[in-house]
C-alpha positions as CSV (number, residue, x, y, z in Angstrom):
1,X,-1.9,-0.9,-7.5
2,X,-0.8,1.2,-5.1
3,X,1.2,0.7,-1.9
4,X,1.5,1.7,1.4
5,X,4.3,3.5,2.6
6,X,6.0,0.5,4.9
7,X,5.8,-2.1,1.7
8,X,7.4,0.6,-0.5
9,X,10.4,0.5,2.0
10,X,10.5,-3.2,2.5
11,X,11.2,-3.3,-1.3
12,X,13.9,-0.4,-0.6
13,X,15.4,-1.9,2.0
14,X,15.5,-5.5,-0.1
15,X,17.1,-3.5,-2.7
16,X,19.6,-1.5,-0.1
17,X,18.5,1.7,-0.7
18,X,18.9,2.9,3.5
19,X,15.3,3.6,5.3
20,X,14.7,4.2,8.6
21,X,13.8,2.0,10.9
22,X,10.2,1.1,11.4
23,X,7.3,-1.5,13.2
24,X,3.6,-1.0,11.6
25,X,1.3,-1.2,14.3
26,X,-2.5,-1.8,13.6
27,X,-3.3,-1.1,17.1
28,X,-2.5,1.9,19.8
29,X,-1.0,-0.5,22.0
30,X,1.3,-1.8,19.1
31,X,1.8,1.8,18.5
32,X,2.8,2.0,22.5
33,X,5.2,-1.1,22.1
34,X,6.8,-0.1,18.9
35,X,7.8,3.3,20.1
36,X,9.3,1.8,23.3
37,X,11.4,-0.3,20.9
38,X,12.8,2.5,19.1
39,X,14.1,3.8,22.3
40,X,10.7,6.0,23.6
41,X,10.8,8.9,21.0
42,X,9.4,8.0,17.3
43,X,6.9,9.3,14.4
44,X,3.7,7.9,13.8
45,X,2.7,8.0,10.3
46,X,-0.7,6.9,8.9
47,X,-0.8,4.5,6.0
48,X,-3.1,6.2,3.6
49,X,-2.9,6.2,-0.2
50,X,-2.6,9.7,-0.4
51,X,0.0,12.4,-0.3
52,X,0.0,15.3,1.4
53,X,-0.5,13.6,5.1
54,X,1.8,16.3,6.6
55,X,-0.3,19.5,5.9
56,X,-3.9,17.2,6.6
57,X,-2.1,16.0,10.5
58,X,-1.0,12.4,9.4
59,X,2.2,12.4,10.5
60,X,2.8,13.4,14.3
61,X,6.3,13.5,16.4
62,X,5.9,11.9,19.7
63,X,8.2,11.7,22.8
64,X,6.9,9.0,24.2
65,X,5.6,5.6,24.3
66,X,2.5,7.5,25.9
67,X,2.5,9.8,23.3
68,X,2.9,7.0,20.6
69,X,-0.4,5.3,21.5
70,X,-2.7,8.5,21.9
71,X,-1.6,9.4,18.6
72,X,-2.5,6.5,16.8
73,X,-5.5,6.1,18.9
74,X,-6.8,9.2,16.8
75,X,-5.0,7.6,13.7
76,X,-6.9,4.3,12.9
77,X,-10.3,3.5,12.5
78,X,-10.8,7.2,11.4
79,X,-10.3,8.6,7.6
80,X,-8.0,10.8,7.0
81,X,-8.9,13.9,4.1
82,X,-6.0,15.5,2.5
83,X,-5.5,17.4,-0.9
84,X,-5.1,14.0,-2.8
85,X,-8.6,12.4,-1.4
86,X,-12.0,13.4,-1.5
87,X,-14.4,15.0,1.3
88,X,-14.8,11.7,2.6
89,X,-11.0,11.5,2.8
90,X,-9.2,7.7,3.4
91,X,-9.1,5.1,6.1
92,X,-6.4,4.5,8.4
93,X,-6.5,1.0,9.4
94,X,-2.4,0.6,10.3
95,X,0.1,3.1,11.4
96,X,4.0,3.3,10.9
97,X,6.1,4.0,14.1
98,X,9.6,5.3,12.4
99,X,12.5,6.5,14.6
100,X,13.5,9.9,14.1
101,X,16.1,11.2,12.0
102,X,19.0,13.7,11.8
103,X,17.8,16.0,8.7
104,X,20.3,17.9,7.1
105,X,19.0,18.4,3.6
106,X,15.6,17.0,1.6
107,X,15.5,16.6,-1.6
108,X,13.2,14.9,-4.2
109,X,13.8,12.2,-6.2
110,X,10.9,9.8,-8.6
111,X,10.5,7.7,-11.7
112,X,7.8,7.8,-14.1
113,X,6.6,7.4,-17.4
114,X,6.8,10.5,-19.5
115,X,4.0,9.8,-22.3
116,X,5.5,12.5,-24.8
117,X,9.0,10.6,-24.3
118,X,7.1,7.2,-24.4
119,X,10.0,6.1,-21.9
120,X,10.9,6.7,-18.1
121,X,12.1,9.7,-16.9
122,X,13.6,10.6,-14.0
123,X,12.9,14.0,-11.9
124,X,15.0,15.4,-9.2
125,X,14.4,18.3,-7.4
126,X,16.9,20.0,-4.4
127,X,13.1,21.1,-2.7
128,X,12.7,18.0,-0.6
129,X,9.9,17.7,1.4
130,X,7.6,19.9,-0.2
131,X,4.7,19.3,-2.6
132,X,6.1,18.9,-5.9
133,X,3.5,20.4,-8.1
134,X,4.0,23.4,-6.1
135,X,8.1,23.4,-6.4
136,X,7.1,23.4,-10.3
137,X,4.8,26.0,-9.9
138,X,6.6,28.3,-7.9
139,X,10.3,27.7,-9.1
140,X,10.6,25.0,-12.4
141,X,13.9,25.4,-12.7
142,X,14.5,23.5,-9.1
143,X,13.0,20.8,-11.2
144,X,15.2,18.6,-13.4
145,X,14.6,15.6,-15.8
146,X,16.6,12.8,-16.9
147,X,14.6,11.0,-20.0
148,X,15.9,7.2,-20.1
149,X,16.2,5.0,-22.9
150,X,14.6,1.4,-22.3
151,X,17.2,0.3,-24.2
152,X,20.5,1.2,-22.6
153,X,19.0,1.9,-19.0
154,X,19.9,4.5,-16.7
155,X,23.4,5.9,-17.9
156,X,26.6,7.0,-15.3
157,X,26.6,10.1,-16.6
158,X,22.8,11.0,-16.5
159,X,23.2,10.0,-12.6
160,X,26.2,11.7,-12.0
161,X,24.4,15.0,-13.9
162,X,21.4,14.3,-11.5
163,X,23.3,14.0,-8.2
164,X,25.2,17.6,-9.4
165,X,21.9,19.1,-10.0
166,X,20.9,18.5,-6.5
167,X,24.2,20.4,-5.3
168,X,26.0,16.6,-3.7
169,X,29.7,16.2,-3.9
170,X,32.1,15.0,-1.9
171,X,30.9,12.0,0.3
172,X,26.9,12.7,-0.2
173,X,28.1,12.5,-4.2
174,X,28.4,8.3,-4.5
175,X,25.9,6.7,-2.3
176,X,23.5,8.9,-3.5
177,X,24.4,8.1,-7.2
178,X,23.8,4.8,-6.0
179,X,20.3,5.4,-4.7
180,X,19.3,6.9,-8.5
181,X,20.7,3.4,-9.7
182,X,19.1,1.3,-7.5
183,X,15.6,3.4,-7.9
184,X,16.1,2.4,-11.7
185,X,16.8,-1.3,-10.8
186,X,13.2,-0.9,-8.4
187,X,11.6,1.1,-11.1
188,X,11.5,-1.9,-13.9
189,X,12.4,-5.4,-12.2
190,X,8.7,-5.1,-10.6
191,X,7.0,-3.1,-13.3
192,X,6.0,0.5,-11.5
193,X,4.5,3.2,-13.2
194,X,5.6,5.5,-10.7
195,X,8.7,5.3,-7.3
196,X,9.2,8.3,-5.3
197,X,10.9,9.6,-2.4
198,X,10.1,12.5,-1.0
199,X,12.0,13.7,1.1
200,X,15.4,11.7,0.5
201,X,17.5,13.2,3.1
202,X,21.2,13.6,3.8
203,X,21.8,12.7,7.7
204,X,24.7,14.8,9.7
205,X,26.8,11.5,9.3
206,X,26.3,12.0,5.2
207,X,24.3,9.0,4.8
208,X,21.6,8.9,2.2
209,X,18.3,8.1,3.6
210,X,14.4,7.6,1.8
211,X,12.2,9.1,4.4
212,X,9.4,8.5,2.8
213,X,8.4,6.0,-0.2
214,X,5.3,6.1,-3.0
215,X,5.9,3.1,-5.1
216,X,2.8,2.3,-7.6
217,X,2.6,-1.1,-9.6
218,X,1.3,-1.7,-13.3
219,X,-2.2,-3.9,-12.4
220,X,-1.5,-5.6,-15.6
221,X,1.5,-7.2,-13.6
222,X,0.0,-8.3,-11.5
223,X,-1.1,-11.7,-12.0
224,X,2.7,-12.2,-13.4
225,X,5.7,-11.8,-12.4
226,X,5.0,-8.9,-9.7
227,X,4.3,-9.8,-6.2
228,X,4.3,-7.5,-3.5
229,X,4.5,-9.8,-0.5
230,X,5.8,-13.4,-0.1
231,X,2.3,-14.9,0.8
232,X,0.8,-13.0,-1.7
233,X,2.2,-15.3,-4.5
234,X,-0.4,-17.1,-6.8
235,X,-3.1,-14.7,-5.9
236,X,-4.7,-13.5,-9.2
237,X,-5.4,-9.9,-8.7
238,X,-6.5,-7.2,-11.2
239,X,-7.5,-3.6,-9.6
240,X,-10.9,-2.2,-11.1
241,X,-13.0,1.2,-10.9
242,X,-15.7,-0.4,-8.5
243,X,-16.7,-0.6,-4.2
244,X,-17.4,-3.8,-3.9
245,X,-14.2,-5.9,-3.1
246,X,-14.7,-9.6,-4.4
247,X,-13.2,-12.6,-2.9
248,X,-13.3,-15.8,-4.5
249,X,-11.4,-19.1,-5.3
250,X,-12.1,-20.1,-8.9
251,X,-11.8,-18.0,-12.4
252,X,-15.2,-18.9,-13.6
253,X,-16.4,-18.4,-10.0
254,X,-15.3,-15.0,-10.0
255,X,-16.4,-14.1,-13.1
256,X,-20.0,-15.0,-11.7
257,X,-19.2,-12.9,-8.9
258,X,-18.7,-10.1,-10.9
259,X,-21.9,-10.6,-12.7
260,X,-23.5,-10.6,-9.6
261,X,-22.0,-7.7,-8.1
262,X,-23.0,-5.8,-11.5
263,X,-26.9,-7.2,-11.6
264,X,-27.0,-6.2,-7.6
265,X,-26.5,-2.3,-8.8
266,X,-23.0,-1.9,-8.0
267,X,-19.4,-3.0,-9.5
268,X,-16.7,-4.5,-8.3
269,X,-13.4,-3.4,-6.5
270,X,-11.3,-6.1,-7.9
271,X,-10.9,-9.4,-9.7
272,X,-9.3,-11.9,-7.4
273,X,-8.9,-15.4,-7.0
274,X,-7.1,-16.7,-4.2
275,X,-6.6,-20.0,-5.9
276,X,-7.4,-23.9,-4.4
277,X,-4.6,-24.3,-2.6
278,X,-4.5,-21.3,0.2
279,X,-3.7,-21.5,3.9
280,X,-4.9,-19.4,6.0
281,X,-2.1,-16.7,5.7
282,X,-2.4,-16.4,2.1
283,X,-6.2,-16.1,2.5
284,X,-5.4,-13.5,5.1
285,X,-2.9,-12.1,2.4
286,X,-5.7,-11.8,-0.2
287,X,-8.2,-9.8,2.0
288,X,-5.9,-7.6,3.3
289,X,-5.3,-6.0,-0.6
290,X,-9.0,-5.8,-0.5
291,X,-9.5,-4.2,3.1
292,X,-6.3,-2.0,1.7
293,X,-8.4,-0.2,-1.4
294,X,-10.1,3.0,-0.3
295,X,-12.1,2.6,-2.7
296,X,-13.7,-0.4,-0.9
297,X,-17.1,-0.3,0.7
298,X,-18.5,-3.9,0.9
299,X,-16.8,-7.2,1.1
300,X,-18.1,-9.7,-1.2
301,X,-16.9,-13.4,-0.2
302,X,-18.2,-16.4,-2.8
303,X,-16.2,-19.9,-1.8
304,X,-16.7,-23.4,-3.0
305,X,-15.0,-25.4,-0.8
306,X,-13.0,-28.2,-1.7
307,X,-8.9,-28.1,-1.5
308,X,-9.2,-24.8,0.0
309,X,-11.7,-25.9,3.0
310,X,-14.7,-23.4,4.4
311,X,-12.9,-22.9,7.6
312,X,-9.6,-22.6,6.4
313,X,-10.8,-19.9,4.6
314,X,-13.6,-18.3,7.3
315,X,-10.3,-18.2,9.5
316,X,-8.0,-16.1,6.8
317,X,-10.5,-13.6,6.7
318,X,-11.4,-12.8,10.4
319,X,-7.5,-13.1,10.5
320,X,-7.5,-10.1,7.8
321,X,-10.3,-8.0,9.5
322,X,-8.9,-8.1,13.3
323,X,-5.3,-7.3,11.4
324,X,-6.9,-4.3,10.2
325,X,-9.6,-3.1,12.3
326,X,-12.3,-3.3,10.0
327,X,-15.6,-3.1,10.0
328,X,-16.7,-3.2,6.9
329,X,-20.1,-5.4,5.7
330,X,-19.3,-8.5,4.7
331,X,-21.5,-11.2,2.7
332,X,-20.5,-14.5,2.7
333,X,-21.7,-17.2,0.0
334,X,-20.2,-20.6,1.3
335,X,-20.7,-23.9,0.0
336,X,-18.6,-27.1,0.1
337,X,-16.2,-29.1,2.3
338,X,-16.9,-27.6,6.0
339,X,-19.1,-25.1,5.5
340,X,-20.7,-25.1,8.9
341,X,-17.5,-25.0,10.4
342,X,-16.4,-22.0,8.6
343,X,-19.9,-20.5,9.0
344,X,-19.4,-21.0,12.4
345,X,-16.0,-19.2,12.4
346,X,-17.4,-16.1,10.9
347,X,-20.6,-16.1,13.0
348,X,-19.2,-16.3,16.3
349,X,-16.6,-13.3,15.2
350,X,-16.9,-9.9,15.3
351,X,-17.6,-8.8,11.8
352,X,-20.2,-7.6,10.6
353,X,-21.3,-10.4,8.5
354,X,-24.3,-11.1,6.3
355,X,-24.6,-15.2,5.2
356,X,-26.2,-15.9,1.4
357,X,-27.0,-19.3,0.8
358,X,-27.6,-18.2,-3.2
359,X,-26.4,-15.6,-5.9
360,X,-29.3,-14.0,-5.7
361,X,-29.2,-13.4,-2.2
362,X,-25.7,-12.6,-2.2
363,X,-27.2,-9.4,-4.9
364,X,-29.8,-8.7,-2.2
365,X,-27.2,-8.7,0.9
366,X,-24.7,-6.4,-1.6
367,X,-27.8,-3.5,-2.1
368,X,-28.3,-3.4,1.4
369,X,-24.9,-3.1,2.7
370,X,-24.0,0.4,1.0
């Protein structure tokens, strides 16, 4: 699974790896607001999973709070196509309002696993803020690897090679030795295939900074031990190849859904259970990783209410959709303790929702909805 840029620095910054400062707004006006708060000059990034949101326009400097919400006014609610997405490009549904920092040097720093190693490496690179496919194209030897053993972990001396290969001494030499330890620590306490920071600058004042963040999580994980968000926890999720994102409270109900989503013509987004115990916020939790995959077309809701109530639910999904200015289809199968009251809920929202009182109208409802 893959994050968006503002989680990926909520981790760093739980970890104390230094990131800027930074208010996600899903809305212009938030946008408006945030930048005000950050003293009336900021950047607005869209929250895409892709790279390259430079070169596409993704990432604007703005002087003002003005500024700020016109920008993300043509930010969400409208895809963004880079060299990482197809024609069709990505949605933007939030953006990041960052404040602007005092650049000195970028450089390029990521964990990954190196398949002919069978191990992490680690790759460093003194050509920050550029595409690094093209760095290794155009000049390899700006690239350098550390292979790590599983075993003994991230040695001092392959950091302190690292940090020399990217031409620090002095007072840039130790906190960014620090930041290569710490990326380790990140790397395999919450199983990541891949954390990346490019650029990590060097500020006039010598501190070491992750402008940006790419952190991707093992799916397998998961439903373990990883969990990217506190209300997130006990939410059974598994990531899978299909458009159809699947929302249900049961294992053996969701393995009818995905039957169903499969006889209707179509696959599945996702395996996830949101459990019998959710509130509202952890519903709303659950959703949002759904409304977050781009690969995500139609939402498929199948409920049986009963601990976790119709309209507790039918209220953590509107929740999820206004949070992220959806507008995606929805189909609804409900049954159970209040169901006309969460019926109700969703029916008198905005969404753009389609009720099924039966699998095999929930298959009909998903082939229309493409």
């Amino acid at each position: 699974m893959k994050l968006h840029e503002y989680q990926a620095k909520e981790i760093f910054a739980r970890y104390g790896i230094d990131v800027p400062r930074g208010i996600v707004a899903n809305t212009p006006e938030e946008a408006r607001s945030a930048t005000q708060e950050l003293g009336g000059q900021a950047v607005v990034k869209a929250q895409v999973h892709a790279g390259g949101r430079g070169q596409a326009g993704g990432i604007k400097v703005v002087r003002s709070p003005e500024e700020a919400e016109e920008a993300a006014r043509g930010f969400i609610g409208r895809n963004l196509v880079t060299r990482q997405t197809d024609a069709q490009g990505v949605p933007i549904n939030s953006v990041l309002i960052e404040e602007l920092a005092d650049i000195r040097k970028e450089l390029y720093v990521a964990l990954t696993i190196d398949r002919g190693f069978r191990g992490p490496v680690m790759i460093v690179s003194a050509s920050g803020g550029m595409d690094i496919e093209e760095v290794a194209a155009s000049n390899p030897d700006d690239i350098h690897t550390e292979p790590i053993e599983p075993v003994l972990g991230l040695m001092p001396y392959q950091a302190r090679r690292l940090v020399a290969r990217l031409g620090l001494e002095g007072a840039q030499a130790r906190p960014a030795t620090q930041v290569l330890n710490t990326l380790y620590r990140i790397f395999t306490e919450n199983d990541c295939s891949l954390v990346e920071i490019n650029p990590l600058i060097i500020t006039g004042d010598d501190r070491v900074v992750a402008l940006d963040a790419k952190l991707d999580v093992e799916d397998d994980s998961l439903k373990t031990r990883w969990k990217p968000r506190p209300r997130t926890w006990e939410i059974a999720y598994v990531n899978l190849e299909g458009s159809v994102g699947c929302l249900v409270n049961g294992a053996g109900l969701a393995m009818a859904t995905l039957d169903v989503t499969n006889a209707a013509g179509a696959a599945p987004a996702n395996f996830l259970d949101v459990g019998g115990g959710a509130d509202e916020e952890k519903v709303a939790s659950a959703v949002s990783i759904i409304l977050s995959d781009p690969k995500v077309d139609r939402v498929l809701v199948n409920i049986f209410g009963g601990i976790l109530r119709c309209d507790i639910a039918a209220r953590g999904i509107v929740l999820a959709f206004e949070r992220l200015n959806s507008e995606l289809p929805l189909i609804v199968r409900m049954l159970g303790t209040n169901v006309d009251e969460g019926k109700e809920i969703l029916g008198s929202s905005s969404l753009n929702v389609t009720f099924a009182d039966t699998l095999t109208e929930a298959a009909q409802a998903i082939r229309r909805a493409v």
